[in-house]
C-alpha positions as a Python dict, from the first residue, in 0.01 Angstrom:
ca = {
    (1, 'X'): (0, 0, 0),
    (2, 'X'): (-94, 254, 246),
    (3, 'X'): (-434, 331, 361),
    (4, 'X'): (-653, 569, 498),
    (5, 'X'): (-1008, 578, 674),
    (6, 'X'): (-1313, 632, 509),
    (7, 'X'): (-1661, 613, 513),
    (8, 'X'): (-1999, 770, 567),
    (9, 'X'): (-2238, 923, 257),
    (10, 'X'): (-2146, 898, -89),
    (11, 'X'): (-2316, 883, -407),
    (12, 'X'): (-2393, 718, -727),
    (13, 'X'): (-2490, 783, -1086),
    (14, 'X'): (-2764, 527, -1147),
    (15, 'X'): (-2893, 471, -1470),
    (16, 'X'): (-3329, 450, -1446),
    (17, 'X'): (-3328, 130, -1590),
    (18, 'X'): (-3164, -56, -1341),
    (19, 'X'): (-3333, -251, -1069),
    (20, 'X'): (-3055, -210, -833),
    (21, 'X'): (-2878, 89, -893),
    (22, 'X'): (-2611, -54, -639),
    (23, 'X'): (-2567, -373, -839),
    (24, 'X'): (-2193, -398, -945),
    (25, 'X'): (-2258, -660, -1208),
    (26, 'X'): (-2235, -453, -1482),
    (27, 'X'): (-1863, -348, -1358),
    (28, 'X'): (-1780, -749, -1280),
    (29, 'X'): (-1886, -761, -1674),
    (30, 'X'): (-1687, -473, -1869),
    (31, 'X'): (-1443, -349, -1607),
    (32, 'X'): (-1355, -38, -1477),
    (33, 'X'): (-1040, 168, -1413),
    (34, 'X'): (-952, -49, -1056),
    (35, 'X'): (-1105, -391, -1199),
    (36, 'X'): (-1042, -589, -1478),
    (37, 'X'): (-1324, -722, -1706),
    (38, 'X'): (-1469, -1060, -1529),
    (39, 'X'): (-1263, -1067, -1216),
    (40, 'X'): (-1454, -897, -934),
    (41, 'X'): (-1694, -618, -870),
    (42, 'X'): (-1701, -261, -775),
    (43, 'X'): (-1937, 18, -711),
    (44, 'X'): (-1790, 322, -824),
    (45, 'X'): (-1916, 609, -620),
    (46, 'X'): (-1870, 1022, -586),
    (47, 'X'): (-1801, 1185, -279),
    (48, 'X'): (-2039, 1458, -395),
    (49, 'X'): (-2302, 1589, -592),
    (50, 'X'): (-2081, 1867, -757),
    (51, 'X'): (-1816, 1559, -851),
    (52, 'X'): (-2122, 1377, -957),
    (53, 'X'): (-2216, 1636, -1209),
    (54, 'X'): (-1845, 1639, -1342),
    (55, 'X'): (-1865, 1224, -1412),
    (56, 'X'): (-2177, 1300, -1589),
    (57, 'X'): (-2014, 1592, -1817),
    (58, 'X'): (-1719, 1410, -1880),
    (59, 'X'): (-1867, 1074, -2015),
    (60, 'X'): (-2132, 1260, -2210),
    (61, 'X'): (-1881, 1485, -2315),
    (62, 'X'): (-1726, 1201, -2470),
    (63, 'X'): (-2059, 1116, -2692),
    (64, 'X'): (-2047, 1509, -2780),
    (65, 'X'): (-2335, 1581, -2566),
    (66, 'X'): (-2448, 1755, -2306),
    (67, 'X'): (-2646, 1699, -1953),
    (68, 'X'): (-2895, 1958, -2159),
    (69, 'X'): (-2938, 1722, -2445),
    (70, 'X'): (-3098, 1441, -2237),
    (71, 'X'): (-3420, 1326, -2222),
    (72, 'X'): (-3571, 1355, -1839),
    (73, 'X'): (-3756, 1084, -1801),
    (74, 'X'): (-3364, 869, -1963),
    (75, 'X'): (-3202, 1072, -1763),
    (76, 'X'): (-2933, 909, -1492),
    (77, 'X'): (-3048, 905, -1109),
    (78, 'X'): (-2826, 1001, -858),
    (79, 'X'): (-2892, 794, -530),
    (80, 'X'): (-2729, 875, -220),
    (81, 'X'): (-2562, 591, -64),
    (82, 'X'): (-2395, 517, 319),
    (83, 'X'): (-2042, 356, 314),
    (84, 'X'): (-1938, 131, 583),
    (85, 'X'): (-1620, 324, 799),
    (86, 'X'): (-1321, 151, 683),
    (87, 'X'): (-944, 139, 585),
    (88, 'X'): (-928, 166, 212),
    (89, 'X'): (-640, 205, -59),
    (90, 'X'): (-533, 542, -77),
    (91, 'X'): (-484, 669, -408),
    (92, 'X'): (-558, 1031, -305),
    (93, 'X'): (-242, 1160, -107),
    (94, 'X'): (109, 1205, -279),
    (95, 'X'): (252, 935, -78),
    (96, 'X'): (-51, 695, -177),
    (97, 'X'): (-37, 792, -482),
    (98, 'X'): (303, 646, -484),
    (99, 'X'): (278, 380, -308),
    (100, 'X'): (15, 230, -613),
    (101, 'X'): (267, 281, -841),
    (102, 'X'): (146, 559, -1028),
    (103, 'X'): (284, 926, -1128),
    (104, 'X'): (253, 1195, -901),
    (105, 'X'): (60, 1362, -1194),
    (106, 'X'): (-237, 1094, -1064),
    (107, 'X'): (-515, 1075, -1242),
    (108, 'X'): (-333, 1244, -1531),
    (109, 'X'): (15, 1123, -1705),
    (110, 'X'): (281, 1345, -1745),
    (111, 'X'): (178, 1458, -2068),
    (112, 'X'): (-128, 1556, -1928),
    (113, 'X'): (-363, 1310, -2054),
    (114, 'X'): (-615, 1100, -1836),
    (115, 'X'): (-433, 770, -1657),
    (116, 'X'): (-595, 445, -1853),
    (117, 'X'): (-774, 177, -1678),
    (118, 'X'): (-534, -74, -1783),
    (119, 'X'): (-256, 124, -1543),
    (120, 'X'): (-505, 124, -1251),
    (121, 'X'): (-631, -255, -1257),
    (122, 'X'): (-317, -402, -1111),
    (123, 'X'): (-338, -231, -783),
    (124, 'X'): (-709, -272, -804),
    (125, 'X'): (-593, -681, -836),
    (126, 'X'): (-362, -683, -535),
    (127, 'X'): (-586, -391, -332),
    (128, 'X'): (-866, -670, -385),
    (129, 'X'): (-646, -967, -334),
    (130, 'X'): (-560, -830, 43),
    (131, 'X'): (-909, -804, 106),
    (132, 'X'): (-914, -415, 147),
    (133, 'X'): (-1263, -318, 112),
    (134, 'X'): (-1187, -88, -196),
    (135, 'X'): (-950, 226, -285),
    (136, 'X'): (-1026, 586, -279),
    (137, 'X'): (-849, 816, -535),
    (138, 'X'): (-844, 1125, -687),
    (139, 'X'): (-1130, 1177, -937),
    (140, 'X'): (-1021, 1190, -1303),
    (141, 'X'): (-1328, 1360, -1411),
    (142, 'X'): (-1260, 1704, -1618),
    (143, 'X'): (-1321, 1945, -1399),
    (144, 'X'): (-1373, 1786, -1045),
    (145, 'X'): (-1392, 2017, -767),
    (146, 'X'): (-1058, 2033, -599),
    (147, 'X'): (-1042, 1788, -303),
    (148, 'X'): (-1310, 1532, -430),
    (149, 'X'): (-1264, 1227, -441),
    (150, 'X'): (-1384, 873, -585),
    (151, 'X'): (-1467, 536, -382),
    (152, 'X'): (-1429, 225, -537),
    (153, 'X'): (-1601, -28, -350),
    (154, 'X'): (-1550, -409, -375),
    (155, 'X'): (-1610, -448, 30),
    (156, 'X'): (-1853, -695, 106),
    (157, 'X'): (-2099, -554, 332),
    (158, 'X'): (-2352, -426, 105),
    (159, 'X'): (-2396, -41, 93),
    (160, 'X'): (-2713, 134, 254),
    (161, 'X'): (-2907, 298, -31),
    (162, 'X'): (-3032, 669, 136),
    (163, 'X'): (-3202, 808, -114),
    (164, 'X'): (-3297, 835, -485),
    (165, 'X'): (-3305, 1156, -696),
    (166, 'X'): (-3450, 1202, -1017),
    (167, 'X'): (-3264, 1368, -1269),
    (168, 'X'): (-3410, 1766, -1237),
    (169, 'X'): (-3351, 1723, -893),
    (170, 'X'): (-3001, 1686, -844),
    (171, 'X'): (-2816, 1832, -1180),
}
């Protein structure tokens, strides 16, 4: 596993309804792409606004809707977020990328098509076993700007919340 510094602001697409939008129960609960459902936690966070906007578009894109379609006052927060300075998974260069055991192609396969969670969650597993503080990676959000990146965060220090945006102000 090879690693590589990070740290500093990130953020998060918070749903209004939650009391904490840094809570990573609901993640502990159903999963995500570097955690299995029930085994640990993670905060999945953007290292911009721009990539941000691209999560948003891609999982409403799934529903067949559009940021235009929601209501406002449903609409999904974005809150900025400070991450503690760290050594985490890499999953962004080639040779990280390697190293986790997936294709260069990373996040897509070589037939083009999106990476599934259930090919990530292993080196989430062992990336959590060794007590590395979470893994940054290559977005796998349609249309990410080149050179963002995701943080997956299962460190436990607990992440400074910055700021929270409504909606209309940050898409």
């Amino acid at each position: 596993m090879r690693l590589l510094v990070r740290g500093g602001d990130y953020c998060r697409v918070a749903d209004p309804g939650w009391a904490d939008p840094l809570d990573p129960s609901f993640s502990r609960e159903r999963g995500g792409r570097w955690n299995p459902p029930g085994r640990f936690a993670v905060v999945y966070l953007n290292s911009s606004m721009q990539l941000a906007r691209a999560q948003l578009r891609t999982k409403l894109g799934r529903r067949g809707l559009e940021p235009e379609d929601l209501i406002a006052t449903a609409a999904p927060l974005l809150v900025d977020v400070r991450v503690p300075e760290d050594h985490y998974a890499d999953v962004v260069t080639a040779r990280g990328v390697q190293a986790a055991g997936l294709a260069p192609t990373y996040p897509l396969d070589a037939a083009g098509r999106v990476v599934p969670h259930e090919t990530c969650r292993p080196f989430g597993v062992l990336a959590h076993r060794e007590a590395i503080p979470g893994i940054a990676c290559r977005p796998a959000a349609a249309k990410a700007p080149v050179g963002s990146e995701e943080l997956a965060y299962f460190g436990r220090r607990r992440l400074k919340l910055l700021k929270r945006r409504r909606f209309e102000d940050w898409y």
